[in-house]
C-alpha positions as CSV (number, residue, x, y, z in Angstrom):
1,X,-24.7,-86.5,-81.3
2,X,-22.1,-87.3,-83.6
3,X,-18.2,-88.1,-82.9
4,X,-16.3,-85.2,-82.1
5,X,-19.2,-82.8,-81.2
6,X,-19.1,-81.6,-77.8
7,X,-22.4,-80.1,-76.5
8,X,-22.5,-76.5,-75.8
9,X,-23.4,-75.2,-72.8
10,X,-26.7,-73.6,-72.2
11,X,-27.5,-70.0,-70.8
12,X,-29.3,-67.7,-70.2
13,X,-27.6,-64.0,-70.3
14,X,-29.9,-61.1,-69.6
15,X,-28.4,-57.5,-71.7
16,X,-29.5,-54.3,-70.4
17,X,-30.2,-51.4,-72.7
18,X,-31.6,-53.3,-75.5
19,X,-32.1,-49.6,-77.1
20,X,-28.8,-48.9,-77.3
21,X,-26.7,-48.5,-80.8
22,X,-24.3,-51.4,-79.9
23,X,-27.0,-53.6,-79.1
24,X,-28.0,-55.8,-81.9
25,X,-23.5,-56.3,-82.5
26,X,-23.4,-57.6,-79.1
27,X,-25.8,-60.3,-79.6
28,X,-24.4,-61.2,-82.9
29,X,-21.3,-61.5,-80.9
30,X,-22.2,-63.7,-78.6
31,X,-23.7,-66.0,-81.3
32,X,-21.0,-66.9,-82.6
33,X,-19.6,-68.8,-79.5
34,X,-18.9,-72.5,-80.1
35,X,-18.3,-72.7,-76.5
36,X,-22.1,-71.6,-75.1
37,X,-26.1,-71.8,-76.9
38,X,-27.4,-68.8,-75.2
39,X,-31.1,-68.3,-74.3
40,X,-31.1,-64.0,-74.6
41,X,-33.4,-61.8,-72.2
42,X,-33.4,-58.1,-73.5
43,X,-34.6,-55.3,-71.6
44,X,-34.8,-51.5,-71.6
45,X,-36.9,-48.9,-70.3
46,X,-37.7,-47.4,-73.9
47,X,-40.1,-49.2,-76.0
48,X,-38.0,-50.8,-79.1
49,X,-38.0,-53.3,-81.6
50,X,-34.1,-54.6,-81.4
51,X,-35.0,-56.0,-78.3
52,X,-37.8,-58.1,-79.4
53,X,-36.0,-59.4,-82.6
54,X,-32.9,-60.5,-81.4
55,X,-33.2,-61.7,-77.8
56,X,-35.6,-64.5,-77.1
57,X,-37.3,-63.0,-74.1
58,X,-37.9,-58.5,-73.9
59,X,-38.6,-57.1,-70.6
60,X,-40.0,-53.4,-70.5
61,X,-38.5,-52.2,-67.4
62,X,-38.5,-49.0,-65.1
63,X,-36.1,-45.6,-65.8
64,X,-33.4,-46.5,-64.0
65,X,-33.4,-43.4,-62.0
66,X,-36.6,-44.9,-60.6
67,X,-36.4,-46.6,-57.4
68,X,-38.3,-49.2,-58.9
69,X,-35.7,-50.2,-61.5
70,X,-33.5,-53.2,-59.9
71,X,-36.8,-54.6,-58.4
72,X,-38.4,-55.3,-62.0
73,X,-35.0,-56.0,-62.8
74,X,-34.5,-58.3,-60.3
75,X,-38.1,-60.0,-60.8
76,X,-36.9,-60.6,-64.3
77,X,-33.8,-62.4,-63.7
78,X,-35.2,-64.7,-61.1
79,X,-38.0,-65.8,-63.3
80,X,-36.0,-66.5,-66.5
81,X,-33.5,-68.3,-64.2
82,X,-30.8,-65.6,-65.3
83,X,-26.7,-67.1,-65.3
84,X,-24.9,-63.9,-66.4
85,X,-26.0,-60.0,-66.6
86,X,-24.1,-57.7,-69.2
87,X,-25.2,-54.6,-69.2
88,X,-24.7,-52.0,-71.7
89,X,-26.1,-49.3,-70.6
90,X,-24.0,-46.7,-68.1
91,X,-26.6,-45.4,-65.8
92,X,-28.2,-49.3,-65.7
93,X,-25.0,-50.0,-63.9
94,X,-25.0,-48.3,-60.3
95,X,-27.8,-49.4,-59.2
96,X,-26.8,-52.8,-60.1
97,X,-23.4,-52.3,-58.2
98,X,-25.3,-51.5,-55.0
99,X,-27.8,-55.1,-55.4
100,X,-25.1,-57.6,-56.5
101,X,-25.5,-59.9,-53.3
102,X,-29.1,-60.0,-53.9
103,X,-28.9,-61.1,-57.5
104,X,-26.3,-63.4,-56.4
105,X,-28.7,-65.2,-53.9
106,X,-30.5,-66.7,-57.0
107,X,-27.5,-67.6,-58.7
108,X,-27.2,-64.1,-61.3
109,X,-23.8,-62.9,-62.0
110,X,-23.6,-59.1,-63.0
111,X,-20.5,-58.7,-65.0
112,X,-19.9,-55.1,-63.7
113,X,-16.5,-53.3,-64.5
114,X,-16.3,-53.0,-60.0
115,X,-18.3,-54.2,-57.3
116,X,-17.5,-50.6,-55.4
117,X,-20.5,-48.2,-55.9
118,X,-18.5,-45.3,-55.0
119,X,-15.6,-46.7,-57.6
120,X,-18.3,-46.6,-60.1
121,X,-19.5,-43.4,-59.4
122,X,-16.2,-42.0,-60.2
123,X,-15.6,-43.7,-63.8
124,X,-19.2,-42.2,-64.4
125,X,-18.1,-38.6,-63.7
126,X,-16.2,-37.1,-65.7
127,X,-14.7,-34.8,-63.2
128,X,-14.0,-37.5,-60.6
129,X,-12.8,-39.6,-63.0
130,X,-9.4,-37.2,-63.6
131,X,-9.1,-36.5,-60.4
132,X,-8.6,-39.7,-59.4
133,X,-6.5,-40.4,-62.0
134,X,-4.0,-37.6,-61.2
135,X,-4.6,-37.6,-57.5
136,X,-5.1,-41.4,-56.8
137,X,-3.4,-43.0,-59.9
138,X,-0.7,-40.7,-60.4
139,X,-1.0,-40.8,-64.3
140,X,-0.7,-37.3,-66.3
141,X,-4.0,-36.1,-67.6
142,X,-5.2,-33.2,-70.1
143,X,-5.5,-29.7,-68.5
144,X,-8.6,-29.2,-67.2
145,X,-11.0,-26.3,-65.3
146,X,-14.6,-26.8,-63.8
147,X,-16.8,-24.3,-64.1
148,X,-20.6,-23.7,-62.2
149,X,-20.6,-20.2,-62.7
150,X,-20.9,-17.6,-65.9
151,X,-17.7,-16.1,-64.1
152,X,-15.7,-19.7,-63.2
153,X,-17.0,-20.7,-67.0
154,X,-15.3,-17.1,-68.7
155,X,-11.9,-17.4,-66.3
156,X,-11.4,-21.2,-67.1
157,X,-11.9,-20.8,-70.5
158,X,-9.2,-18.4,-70.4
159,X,-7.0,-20.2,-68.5
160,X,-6.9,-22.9,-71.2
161,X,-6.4,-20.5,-73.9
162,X,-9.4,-19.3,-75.5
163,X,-10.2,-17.7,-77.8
164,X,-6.7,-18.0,-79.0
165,X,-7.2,-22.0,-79.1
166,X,-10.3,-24.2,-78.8
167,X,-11.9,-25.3,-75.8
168,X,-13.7,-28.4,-75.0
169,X,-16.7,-28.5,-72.7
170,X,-18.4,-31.2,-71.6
171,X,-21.1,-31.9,-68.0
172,X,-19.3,-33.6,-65.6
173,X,-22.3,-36.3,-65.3
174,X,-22.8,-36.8,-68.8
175,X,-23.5,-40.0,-70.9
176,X,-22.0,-40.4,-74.8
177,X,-21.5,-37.0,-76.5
178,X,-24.5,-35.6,-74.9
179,X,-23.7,-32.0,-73.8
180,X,-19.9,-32.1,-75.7
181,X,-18.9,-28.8,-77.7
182,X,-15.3,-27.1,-79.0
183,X,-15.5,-23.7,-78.6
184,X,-13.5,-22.1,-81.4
185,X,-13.9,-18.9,-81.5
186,X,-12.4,-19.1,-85.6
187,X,-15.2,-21.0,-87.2
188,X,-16.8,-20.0,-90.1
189,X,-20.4,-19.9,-89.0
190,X,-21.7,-19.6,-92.2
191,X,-20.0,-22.4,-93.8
192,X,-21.3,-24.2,-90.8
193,X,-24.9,-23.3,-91.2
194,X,-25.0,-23.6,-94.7
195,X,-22.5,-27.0,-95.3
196,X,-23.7,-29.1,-91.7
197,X,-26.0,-30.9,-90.5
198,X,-27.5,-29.0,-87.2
199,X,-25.2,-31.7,-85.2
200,X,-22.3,-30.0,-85.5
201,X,-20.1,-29.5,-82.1
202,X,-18.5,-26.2,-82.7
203,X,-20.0,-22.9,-80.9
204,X,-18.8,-20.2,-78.7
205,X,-18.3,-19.0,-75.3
206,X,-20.9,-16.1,-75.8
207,X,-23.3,-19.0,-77.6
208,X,-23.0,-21.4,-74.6
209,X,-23.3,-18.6,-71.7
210,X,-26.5,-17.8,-73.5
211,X,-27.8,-20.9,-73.1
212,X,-26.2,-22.1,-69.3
213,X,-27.0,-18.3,-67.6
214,X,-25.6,-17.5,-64.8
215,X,-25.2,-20.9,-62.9
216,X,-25.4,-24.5,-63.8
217,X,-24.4,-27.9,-63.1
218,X,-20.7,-28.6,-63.3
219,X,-19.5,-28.5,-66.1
220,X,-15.7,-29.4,-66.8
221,X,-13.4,-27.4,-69.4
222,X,-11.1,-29.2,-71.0
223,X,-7.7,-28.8,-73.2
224,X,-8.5,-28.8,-76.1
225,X,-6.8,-32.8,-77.6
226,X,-5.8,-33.5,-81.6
227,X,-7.2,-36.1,-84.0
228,X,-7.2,-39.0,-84.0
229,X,-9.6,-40.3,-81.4
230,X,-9.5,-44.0,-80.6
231,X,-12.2,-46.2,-78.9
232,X,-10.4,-48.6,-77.0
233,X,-11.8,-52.4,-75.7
234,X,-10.1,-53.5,-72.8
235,X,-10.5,-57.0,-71.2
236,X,-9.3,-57.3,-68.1
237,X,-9.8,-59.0,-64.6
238,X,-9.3,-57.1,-60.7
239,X,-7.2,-54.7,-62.2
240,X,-4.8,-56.9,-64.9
241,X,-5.6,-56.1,-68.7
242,X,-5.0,-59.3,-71.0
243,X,-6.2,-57.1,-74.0
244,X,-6.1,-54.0,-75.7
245,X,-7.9,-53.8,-78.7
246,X,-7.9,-49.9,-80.0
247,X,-9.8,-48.4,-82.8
248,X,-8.9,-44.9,-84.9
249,X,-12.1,-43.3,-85.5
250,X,-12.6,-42.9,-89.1
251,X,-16.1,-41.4,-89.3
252,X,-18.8,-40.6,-86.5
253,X,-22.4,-40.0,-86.4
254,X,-24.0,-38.3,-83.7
255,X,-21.2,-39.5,-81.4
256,X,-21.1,-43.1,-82.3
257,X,-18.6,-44.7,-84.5
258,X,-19.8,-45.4,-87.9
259,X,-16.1,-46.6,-89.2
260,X,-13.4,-47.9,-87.6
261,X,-9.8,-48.9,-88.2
262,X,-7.7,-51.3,-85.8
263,X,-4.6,-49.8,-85.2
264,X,-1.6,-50.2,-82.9
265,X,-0.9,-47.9,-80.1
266,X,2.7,-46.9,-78.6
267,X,4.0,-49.5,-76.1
268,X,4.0,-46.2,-73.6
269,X,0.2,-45.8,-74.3
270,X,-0.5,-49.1,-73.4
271,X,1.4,-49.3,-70.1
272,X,-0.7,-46.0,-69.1
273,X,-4.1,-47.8,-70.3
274,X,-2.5,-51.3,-68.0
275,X,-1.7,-48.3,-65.0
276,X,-5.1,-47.1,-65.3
277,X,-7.1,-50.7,-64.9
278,X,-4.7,-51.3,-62.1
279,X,-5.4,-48.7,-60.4
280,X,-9.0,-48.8,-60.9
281,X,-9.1,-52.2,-60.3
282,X,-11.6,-53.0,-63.3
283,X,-12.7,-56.5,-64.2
284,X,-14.2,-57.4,-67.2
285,X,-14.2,-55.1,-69.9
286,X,-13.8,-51.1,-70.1
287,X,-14.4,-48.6,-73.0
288,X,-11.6,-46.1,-73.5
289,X,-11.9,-42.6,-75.1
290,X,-8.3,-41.1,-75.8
291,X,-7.0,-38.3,-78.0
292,X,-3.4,-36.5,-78.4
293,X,-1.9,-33.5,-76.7
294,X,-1.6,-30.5,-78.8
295,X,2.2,-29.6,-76.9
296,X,3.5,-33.2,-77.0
297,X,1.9,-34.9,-80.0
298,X,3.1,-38.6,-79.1
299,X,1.0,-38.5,-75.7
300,X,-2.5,-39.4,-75.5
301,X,-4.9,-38.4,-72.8
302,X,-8.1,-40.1,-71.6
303,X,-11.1,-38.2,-72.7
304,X,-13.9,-40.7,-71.2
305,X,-14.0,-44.1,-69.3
306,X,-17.2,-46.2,-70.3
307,X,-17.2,-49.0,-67.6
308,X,-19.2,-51.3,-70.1
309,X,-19.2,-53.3,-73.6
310,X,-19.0,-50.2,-75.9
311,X,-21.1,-49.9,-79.2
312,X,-18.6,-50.2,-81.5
313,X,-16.6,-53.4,-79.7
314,X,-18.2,-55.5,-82.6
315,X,-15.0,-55.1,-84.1
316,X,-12.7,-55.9,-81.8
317,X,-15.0,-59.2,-82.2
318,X,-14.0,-59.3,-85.9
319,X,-10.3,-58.0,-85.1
320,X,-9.9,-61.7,-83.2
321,X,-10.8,-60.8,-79.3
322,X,-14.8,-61.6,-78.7
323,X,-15.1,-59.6,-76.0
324,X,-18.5,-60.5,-75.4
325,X,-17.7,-64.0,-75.2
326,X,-15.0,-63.6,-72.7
327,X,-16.6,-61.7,-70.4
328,X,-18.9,-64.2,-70.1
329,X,-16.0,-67.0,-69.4
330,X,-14.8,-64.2,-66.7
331,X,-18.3,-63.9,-64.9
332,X,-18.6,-68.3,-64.9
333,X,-14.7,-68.5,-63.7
334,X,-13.6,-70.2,-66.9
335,X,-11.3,-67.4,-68.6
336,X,-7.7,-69.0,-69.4
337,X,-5.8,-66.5,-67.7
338,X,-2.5,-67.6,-70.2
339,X,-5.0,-65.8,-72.9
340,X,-2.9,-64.0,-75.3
341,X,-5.0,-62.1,-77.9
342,X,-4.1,-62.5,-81.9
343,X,-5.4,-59.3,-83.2
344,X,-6.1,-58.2,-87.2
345,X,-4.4,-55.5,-86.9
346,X,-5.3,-53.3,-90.1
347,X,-8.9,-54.7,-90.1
348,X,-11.7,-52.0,-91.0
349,X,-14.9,-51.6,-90.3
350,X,-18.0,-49.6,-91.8
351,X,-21.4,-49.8,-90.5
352,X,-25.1,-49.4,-92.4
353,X,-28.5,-49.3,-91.0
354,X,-30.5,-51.5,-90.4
355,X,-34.3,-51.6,-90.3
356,X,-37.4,-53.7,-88.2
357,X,-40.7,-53.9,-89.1
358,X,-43.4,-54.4,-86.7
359,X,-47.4,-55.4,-88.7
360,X,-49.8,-57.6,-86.7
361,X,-47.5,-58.3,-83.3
362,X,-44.9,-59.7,-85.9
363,X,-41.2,-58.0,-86.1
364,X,-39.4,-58.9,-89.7
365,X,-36.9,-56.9,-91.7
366,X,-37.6,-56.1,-95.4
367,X,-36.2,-59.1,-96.7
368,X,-39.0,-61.8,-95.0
369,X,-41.8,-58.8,-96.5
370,X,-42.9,-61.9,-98.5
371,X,-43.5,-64.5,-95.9
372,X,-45.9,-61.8,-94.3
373,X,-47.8,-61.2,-97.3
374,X,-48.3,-64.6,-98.1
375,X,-49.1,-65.5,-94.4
376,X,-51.9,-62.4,-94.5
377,X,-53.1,-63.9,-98.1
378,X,-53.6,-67.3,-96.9
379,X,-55.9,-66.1,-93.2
């Protein structure tokens, strides 16, 4: 080894949900570390090539709804001698929460946003998750009604102004956008149907009753919040935040950020996001989801709290603040708690697709189409 050179420190990090958008970006992330050579274990319970490219080691595990799910899990971490867990996917998380002294009998460190299942449970439902911030926390929220009726659904609605003003609606255990619409009762339909793609959000009270009936599972009504939306990246440690790395939301596709913008928030929106991790008493890092108030247009509300590394926190990673990285200092008890984050404010981001190839057991992208050919000319 040459002078100067320090060695960098082996390990082997396991990421869960190696299906998931934000995948591939985390990994890239955690490349670039001069501090640690990681050895990467990908897993997933839905058959995908990401996994296999990137990490050195893919596992094809359980649903975790199954009961099954930690004990593959589990089997996986003690025989690639696992350091550090970061997983990525929401629902991967509970059952995680509920094992962590077993995985820390052979020496695995989950870096999971709380140790407390119930805790987790809450940031996980939407409907919990307000409560406890207005009950528990004492911070202001965005109105909000929950409905498991065709009668509670039509009242709440009401309540919150519709049709004179939009609605959102969104299940109460519900991961992403899955199961989010604005019910505007002033849309063009038309223009919709004709100028949209059949993603679109908007619809109706009558449209959604016709598809929930009569009762459902709870579904939470929501005042109805203003552009801009910003994803926020929050480091933090048993409930103190050393960074807040917020994104505006420049363009979306199918719920994930596609392009991004780093942008300041007000010094009174930061304190609330620093109130919230206290009294939450996150570690690690947590995803933010906020939005502003139609009456008071300087005050954002918190529309969802992802208790994980987000899809998009690749560029807080370019914006200065490898997240990744540091979570991974956190879970091994060597973060500098003097850290003080330099952030590129102004920085933006677009993102592209792109594509794996699987022929003959071999993954490849388009651009190593030649070694493949050559290799099957010369068999």
């Amino acid at each position: 080894m040459g002078l100067g050179l320090t060695a960098k420190k082996k390990l082997t990090v396991l990421i869960t949900g190696s299906d998931a958008p934000g995948f591939s970006s985390i990994v890239r992330s955690l490349l670039l570390s001069k501090k640690y050579n990681f050895r990467l274990v990908a897993t997933d319970w839905k058959q995908n090539l990401k996994g296999k490219f990137f990490a050195d080691k893919s596992y094809l595990l359980p649903d975790n709804q199954s009961p099954e799910f930690f004990n593959e899990l589990f089997n996986v971490c003690k025989k690639e001698k696992v350091d550090v867990i970061l997983p990525i996917r929401t629902d991967d998380q509970l059952p995680i929460c509920k094992n962590l002294e077993e995985l820390e009998s052979i020496g695995t460190i989950p870096a999971i946003a709380t140790p407390n299942p119930k805790i987790m449970k809450i940031a996980n439902d939407k409907l919990k998750m307000l409560d406890y911030l207005k009950e528990v926390a004492n911070l202001q929220t965005m109105k909000y009604k929950v409905a498991e009726s065709k009668d509670q659904f039509e009242n709440g609605v009401s309540e919150l102004g519709y049709p004179k003003i939009p609605v959102a609606i969104k299940p109460c255990k519900a991961s992403g956008s899955r199961g989010f619409r604005i019910l505007n009762s002033k849309i063009d339909r038309r223009k919709i149907f004709f100028e949209e793609k059949p993603t679109s959000v908007y619809s109706t009270k009558d449209e959604i009753l016709s598809i929930l009936g009569e009762t459902f599972p709870p579904m939470l009504l929501m005042e109805y919040l203003i552009e801009p939306e910003y994803t926020i990246d929050v480091l933090c440690y048993k409930g103190k935040t050393f960074a807040i790395c917020p994104r505006r939301r420049t363009k979306m596709t199918g719920g994930i950020t596609t392009a991004g913008l780093i942008e300041k928030l007000p010094d009174e929106t930061n304190k609330y996001i620093e109130k919230l991790i206290e009294a939450f008493g996150f570690s690690y890092t947590i995803g933010l989801q906020i939005r502003k108030s139609q009456d008071k247009k300087d005050l954002y509300h918190i529309l969802e709290i992802n208790p994980r590394l987000q899809g998009t926190t690749v560029i807080s990673v370019a914006a200065g603040v490898n997240v990744p990285e540091l979570v991974i200092d956190m879970a091994l008890r060597e973060f500098d708690f003097n850290f003080k984050p330099k952030i590129k404010y102004g920085l933006k981001m677009e993102r592209t697709h792109q594509e794996f190839f699987e022929y003959q057991n071999k993954i490849f992208q388009l651009k190593d189409i030649s070694k493949i050919e050559d290799e099957n000319e010369n068999q």
